[in-house]
TIBA-756141 format. One record per residue (C-alpha): residue in three letters; x, y, z. Coordinates in pm, 1 decimal. Example, Ala and Ser with C-alpha at 12.3 -4.5 7.8 and 13.67 -1.06 7.14 Angstrom:
BEGIN
code	u	v	w
Ala	1230.0	-450.0	780.0
Ser	1367.0	-106.0	714.0
# end
This chain:
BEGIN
code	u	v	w
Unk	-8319.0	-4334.9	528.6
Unk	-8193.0	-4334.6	170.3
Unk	-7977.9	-4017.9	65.5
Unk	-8027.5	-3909.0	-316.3
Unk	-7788.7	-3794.9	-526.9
Unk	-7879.6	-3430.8	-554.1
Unk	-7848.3	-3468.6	-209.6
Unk	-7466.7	-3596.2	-183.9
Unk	-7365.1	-3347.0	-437.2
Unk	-7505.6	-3040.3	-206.3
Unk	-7346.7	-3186.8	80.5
Unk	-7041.3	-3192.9	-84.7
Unk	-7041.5	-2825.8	-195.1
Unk	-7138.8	-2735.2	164.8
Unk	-6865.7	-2874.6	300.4
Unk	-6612.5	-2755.3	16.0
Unk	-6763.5	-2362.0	57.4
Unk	-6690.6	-2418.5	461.3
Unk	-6341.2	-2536.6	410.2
Unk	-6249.0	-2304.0	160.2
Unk	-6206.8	-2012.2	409.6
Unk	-5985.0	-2229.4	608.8
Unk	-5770.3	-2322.6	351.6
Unk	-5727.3	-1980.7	220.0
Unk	-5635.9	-1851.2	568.9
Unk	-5391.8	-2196.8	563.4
Unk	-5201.2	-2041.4	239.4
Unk	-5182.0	-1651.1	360.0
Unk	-4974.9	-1771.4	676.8
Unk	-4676.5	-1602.0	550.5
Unk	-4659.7	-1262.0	494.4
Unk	-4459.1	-991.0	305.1
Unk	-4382.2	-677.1	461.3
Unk	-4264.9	-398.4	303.7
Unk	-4174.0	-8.5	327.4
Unk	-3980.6	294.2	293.0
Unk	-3701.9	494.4	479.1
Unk	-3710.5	870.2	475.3
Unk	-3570.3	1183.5	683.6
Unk	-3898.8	1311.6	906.3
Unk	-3789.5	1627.9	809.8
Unk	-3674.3	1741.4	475.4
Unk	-3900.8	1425.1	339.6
Unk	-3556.2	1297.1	127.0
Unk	-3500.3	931.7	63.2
Unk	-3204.3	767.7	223.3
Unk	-3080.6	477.5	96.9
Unk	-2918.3	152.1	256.3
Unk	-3131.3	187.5	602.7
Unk	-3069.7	-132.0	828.6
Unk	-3449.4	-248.5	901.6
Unk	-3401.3	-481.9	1166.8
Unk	-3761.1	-680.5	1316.8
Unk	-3715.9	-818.6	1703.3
Unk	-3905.6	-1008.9	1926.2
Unk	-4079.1	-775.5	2166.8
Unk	-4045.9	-1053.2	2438.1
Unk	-3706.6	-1086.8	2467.8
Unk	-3549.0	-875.5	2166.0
Unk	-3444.2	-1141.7	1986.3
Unk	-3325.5	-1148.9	1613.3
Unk	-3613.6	-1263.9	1363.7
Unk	-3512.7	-1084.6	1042.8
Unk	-3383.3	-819.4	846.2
Unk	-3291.0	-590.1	546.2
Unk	-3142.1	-341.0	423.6
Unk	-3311.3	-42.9	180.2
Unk	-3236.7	2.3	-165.2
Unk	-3108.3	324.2	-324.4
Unk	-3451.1	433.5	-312.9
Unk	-3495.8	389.9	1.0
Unk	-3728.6	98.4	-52.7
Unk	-3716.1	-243.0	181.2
Unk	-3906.9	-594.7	158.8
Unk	-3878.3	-845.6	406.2
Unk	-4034.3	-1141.8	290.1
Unk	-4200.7	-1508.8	430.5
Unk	-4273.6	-1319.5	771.5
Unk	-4507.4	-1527.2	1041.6
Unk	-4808.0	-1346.8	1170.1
Unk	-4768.4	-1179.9	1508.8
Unk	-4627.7	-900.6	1716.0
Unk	-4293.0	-791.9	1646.3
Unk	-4056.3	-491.0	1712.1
Unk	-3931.9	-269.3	1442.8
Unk	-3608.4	-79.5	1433.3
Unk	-3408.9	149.7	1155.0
Unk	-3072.3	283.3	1173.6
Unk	-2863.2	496.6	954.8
Unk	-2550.7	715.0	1033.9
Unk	-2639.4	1052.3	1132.6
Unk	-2984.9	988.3	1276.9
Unk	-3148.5	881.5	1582.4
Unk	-3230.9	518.5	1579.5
Unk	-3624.5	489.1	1469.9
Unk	-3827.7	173.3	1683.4
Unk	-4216.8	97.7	1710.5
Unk	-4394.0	-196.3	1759.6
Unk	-4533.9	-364.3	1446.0
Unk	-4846.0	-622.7	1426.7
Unk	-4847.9	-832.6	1119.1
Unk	-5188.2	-1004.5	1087.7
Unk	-5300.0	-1289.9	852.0
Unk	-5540.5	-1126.2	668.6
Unk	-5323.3	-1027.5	394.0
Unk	-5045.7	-1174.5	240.2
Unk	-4886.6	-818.6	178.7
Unk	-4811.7	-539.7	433.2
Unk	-4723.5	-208.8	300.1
Unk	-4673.7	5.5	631.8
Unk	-4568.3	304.8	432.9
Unk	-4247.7	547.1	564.9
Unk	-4042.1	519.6	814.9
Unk	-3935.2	877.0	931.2
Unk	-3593.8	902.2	1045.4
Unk	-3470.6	1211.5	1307.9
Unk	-3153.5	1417.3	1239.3
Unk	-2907.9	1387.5	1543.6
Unk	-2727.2	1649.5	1550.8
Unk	-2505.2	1525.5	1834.1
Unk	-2378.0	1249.8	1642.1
Unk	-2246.2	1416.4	1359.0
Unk	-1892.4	1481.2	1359.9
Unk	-1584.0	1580.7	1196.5
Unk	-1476.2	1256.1	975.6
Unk	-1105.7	1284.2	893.6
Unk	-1008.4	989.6	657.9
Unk	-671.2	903.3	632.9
Unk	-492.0	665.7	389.8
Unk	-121.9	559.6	297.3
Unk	-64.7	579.6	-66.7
Unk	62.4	188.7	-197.5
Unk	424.5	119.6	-218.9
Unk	360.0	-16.4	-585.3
Unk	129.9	125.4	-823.9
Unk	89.7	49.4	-1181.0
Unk	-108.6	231.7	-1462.2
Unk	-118.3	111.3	-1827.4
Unk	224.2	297.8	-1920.5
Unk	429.4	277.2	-1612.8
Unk	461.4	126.2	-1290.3
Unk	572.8	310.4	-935.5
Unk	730.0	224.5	-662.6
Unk	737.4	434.3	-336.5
Unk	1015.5	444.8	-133.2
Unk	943.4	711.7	97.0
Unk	885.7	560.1	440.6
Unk	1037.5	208.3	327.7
Unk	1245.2	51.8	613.5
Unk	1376.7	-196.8	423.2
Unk	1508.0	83.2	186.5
Unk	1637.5	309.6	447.5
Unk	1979.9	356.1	455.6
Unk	2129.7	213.7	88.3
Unk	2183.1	385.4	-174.6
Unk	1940.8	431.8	-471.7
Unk	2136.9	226.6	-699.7
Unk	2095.5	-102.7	-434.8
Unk	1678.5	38.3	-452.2
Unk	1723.1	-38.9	-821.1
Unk	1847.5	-378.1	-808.1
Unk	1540.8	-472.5	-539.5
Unk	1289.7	-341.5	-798.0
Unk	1128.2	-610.4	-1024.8
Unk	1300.7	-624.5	-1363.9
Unk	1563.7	-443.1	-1327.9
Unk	1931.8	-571.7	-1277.1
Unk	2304.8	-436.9	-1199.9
Unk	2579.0	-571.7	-1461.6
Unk	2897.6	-421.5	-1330.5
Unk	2729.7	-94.0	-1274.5
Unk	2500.7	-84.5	-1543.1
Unk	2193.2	-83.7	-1503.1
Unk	1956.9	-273.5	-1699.3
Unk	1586.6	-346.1	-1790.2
Unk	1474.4	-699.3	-1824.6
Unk	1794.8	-780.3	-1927.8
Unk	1867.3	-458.6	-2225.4
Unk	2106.4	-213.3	-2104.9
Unk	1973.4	40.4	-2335.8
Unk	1744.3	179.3	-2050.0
Unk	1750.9	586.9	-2004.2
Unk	1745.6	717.0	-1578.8
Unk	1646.3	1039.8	-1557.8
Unk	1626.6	1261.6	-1215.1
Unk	1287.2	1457.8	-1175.9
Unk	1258.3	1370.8	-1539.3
Unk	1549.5	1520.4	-1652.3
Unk	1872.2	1363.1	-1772.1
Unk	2184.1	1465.1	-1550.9
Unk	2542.7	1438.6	-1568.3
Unk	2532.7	1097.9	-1313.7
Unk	2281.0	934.8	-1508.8
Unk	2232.9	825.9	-1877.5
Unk	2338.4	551.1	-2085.1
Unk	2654.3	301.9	-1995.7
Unk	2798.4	223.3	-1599.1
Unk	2555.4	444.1	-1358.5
Unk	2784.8	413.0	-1079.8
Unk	2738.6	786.2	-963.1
Unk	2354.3	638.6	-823.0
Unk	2572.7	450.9	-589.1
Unk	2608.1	750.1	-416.9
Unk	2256.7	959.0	-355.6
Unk	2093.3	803.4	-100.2
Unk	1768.2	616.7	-126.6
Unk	1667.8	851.6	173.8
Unk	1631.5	1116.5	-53.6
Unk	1391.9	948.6	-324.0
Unk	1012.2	957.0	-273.3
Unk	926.6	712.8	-556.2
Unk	1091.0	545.5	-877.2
Unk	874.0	526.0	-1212.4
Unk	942.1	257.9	-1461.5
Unk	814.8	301.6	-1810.4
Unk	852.2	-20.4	-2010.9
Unk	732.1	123.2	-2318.1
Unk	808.0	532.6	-2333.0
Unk	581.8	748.6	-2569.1
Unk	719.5	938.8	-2875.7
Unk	783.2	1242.7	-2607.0
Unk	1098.0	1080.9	-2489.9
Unk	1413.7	1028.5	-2641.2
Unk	1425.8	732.0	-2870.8
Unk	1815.8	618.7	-2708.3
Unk	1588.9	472.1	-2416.5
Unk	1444.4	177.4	-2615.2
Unk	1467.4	-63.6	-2278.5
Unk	1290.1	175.9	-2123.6
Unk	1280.3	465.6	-1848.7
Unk	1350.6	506.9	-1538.0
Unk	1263.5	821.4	-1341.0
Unk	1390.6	855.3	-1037.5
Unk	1167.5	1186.3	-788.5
Unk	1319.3	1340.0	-551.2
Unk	1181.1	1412.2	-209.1
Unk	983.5	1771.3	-236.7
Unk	787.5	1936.0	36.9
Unk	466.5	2073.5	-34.6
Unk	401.1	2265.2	286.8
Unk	396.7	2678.4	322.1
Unk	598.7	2842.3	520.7
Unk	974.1	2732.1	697.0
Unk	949.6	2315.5	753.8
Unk	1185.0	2015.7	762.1
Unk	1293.5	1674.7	854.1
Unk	1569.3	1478.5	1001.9
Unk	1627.9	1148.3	954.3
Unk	1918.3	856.2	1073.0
Unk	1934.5	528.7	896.0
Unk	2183.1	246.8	1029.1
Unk	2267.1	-83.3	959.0
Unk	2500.7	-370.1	1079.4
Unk	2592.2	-631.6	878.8
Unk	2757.7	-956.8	928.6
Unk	2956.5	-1145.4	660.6
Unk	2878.6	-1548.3	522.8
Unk	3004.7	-1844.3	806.9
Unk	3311.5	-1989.4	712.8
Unk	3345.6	-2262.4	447.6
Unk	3496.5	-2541.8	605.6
Unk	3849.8	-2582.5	586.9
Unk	3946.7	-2215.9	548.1
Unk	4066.7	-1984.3	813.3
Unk	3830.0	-1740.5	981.6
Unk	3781.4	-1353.7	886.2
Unk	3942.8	-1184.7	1103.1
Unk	3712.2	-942.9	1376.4
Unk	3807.3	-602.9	1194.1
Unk	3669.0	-783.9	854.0
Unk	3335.9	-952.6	1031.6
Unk	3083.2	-646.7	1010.9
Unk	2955.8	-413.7	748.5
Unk	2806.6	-113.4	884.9
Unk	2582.1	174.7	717.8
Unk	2517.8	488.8	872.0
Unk	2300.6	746.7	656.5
Unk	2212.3	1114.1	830.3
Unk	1962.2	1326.0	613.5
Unk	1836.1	1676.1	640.8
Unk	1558.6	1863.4	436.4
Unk	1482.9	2200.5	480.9
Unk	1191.7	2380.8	277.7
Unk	1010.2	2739.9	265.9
Unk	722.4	2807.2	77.9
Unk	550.2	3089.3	25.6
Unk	288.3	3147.9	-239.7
Unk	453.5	3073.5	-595.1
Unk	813.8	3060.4	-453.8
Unk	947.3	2754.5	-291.7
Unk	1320.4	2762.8	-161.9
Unk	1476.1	2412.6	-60.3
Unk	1794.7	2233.5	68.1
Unk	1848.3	1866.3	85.8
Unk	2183.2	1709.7	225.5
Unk	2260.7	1279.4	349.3
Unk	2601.2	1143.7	429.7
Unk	2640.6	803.9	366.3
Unk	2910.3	610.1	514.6
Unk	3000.3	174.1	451.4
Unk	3206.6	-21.0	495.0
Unk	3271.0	-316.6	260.2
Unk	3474.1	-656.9	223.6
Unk	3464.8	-608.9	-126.0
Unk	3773.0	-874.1	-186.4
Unk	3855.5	-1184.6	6.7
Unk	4046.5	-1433.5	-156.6
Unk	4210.4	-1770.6	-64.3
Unk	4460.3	-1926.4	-272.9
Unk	4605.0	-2307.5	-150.9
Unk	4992.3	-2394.6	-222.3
Unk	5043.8	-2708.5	-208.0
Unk	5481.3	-2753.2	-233.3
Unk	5702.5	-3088.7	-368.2
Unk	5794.7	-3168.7	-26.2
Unk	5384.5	-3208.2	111.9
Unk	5393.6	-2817.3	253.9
Unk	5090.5	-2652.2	286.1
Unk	5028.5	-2267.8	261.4
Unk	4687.0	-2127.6	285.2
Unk	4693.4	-1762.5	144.6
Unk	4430.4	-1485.8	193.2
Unk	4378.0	-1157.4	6.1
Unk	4138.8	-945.4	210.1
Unk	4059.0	-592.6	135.2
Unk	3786.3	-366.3	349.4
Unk	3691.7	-56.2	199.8
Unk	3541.7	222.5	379.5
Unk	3352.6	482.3	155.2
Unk	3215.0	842.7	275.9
Unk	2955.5	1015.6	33.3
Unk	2834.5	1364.7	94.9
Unk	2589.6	1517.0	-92.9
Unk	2364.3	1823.7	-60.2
Unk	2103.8	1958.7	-306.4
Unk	1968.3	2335.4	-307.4
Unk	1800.2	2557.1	-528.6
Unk	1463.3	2725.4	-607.6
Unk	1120.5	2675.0	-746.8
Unk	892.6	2909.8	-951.9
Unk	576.3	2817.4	-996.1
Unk	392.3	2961.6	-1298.4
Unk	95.3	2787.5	-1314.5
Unk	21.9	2354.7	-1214.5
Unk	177.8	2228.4	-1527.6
Unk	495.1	2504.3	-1563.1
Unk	739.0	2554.5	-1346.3
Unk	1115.3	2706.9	-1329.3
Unk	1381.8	2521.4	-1070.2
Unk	1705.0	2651.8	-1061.1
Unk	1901.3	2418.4	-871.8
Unk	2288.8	2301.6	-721.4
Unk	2426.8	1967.5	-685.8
Unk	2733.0	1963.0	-445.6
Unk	2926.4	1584.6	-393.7
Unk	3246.2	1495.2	-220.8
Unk	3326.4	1101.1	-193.6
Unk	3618.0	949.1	-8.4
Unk	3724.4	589.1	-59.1
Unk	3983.2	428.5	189.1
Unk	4079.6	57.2	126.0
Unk	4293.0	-158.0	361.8
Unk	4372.9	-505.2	306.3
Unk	4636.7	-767.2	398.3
Unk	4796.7	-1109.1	288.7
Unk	4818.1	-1296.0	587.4
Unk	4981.0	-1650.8	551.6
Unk	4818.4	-1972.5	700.4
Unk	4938.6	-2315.2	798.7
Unk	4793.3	-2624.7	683.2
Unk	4635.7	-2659.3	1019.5
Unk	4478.6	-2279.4	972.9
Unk	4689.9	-2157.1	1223.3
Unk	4872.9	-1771.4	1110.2
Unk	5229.4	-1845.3	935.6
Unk	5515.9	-1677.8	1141.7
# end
């Protein structure tokens, strides 16, 4: 039997109108699903719901998403089949149904997804954070020491020297490397601070400083003598109403260098270097008056000179001599006075600085053999 060729061609588009079904189902095998996330009850969108699909066998991960700000979510490529749909969000009862995806379409719009208040959940949320202990805006740059172990139990002007930029010249203070550099206290100039040798910073203790300021490059505002730049050095103040305060004890024990070879040892009462810093604050606050006293003892003790000189005589004696000088140093200091707040940017402080520094310094010239041994 001999086929024509009108024949062939409407075999051909019989079998291509039979296939084409198939094929068509072939291409739709993955499908889009999409959706939105809404509360059940007041109808509002909520954003950044985690959409989470599961295998209902065995509750397996297949995929997920999370909603957009409008409360909009696609998952896409998603196999035909059964699945198991779930939606979280904080504050509301978890939302899961099961979800058949057929092949009939390659898009799935299953509408909202209601979410249910739960009351039990919410909560009080208390959020707590530490402010940093460097912060820098385009003028200045702080540095908090309140709460700084490393800090506790110096004295401001050894702060100073740890902050970046600045330096100590023989007790002058200076600001990448210009001595022209203006401290005020609670931005105000005092009698302990200004230009030249700052050595009366040696004595408040860094205890009693909350942060430092540096301004590298002061507005018109402040005086033109400060062309280095600033330094502002804030005091500790208490915010809190009513009768409050803190007390504090900072120590420290030092222990001097090892030897250099051939030179005799520092004798024990030489060896250590101890700190010991006590602080009080008291504060009462009530509506626009605030009443405060500060007061810190700071006690050190130094090696602040230890020469060694060699003699060497005509007839091949030896004499090793060494200069040694400790110095013990007592600083007292207490701060009081009183605050009248007009309004946030005014206020009136009337306010007392008492001092009283001892200095004791004992020393000795002991004599040494060539052997290191102590010359009778």
């Amino acid at each position: 039997m001999t086929m024509t060729k009108t024949t062939k061609i409407n075999w051909i588009l019989f079998l291509c109108l039979n296939l084409l079904p198939l094929w068509l189902s072939a291409q739709q095998s993955a499908v889009s699903l999409s959706g939105t996330t809404k509360s059940k009850v007041s109808g509002e969108t909520l954003p950044f719901v985690n959409v989470i699909l599961q295998n209902p066998v065995d509750s397996s991960f297949v995929a997920g998403t999370i909603s957009n700000e409008e409360g909009v979510f696609t998952i896409e490529e998603l196999p035909p089949g059964d699945y198991l749909i779930s939606a979280s969000y904080i504050g509301f009862s978890t939302y899961t149904a099961p979800l058949f995806v057929g092949s009939n379409s390659a898009y799935l719009d299953m509408g909202a997804i209601g979410l249910v208040e739960n009351v039990e959940q919410l909560d009080e949320v208390v959020v707590t954070a530490k402010q940093d202990a460097v912060a820098g805006t385009m003028d200045k740059k702080t540095y908090t020491l309140e709460d700084n172990v490393s800090q506790a139990g110096g004295s401001i002007l050894q702060s100073l020297n740890n902050l970046p930029g600045v330096t100590l010249q023989d007790g002058q203070v200076e600001l990448r490397g210009n001595a022209q550099v203006m401290i005020l206290i609670d931005g105000k100039q005092t009698a302990i601070t200004g230009f030249g040798k700052q050595n009366g910073l040696d004595n408040i203790p860094a205890s009693a400083v909350e942060k430092i300021e540096i301004i590298n490059n002061p507005s018109a505002r402040f005086d033109a003598g400060g062309n280095a730049g600033i330094i502002n050095i804030i005091l500790k103040k208490e915010e809190r109403t009513g009768l409050n305060g803190k007390v504090g004890l900072a120590a420290g024990l030092g222990a001097l260098w090892v030897r250099k070879e051939n030179l005799p040892d520092i004798r024990p009462q030489y060896q250590r270097t101890p700190k010991i810093n006590p602080s009080l604050s008291l504060n009462y606050r009530k509506k626009k008056v605030n009443l405060f006293l500060q007061a810190d003892n700071l006690y050190t003790e130094t090696l602040n000179k230890n020469e060694f000189v060699t003699r060497t005589y005509d007839d091949g004696t030896v004499i090793n001599q060494q200069l040694k000088r400790n110095r013990n140093t007592n600083y007292f200091s207490s701060r009081a006075g009183l605050d009248w707040l007009f309004n946030e940017r005014n206020t009136l402080t009337i306010s007392g600085l008492f001092s009283r520094e001892s200095i004791m310094d004992r020393g000795d010239q002991p004599f040494f053999n060539e052997n290191n041994t102590v010359r009778s």
